[in-house]
C-alpha positions in Angstrom: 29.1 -2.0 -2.9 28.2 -5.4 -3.5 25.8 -5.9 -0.9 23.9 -3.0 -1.7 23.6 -4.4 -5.3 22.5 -7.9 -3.6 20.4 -5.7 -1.4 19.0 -4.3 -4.6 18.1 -7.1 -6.5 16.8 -9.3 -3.8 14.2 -5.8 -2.9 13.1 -5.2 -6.2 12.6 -9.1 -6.8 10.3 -8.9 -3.5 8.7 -5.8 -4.2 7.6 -7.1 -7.9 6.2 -10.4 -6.5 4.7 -9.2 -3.5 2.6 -6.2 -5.2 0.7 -8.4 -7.4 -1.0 -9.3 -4.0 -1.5 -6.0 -2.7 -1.9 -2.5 -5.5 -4.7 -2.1 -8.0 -3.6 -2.0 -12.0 -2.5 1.3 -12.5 0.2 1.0 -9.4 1.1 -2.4 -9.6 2.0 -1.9 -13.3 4.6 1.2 -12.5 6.1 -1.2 -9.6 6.3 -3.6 -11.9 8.7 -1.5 -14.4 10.3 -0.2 -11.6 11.3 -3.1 -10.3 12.3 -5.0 -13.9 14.5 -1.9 -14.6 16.1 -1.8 -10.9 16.5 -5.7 -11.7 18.4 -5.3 -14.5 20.6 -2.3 -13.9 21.4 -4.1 -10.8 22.2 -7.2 -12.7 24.4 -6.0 -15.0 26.2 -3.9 -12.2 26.8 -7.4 -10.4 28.2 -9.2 -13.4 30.5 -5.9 -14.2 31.9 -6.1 -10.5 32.7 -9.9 -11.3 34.4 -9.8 -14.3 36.7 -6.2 -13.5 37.7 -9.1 -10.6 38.9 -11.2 -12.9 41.3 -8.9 -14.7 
């Protein structure tokens, strides 16, 4: 499970950077959210995983 979280966040990270070079506004701004909330969720699931470890 955690390499498909890595997986994840290092895809959505490319996908936001490397549609500024290549959609016109109206697509490149729902990437964009897309990929900030699949960031996030992804995040947050990573630093979840890490602490339940600890305990």
């Amino acid at each position: 499970m955690k390499r498909a979280l890595w997986f994840l966040l290092s895809a959505s990270l490319a996908a936001g950077f490397v549609n500024d070079f290549v959609l016109k506004d109206p697509a490149r701004t729902a990437v964009d959210l897309t990929a900030a909330v699949v960031m996030v969720l992804s995040g947050v699931a990573l630093y979840l995983t890490r602490s339940a470890k600890k305990r």
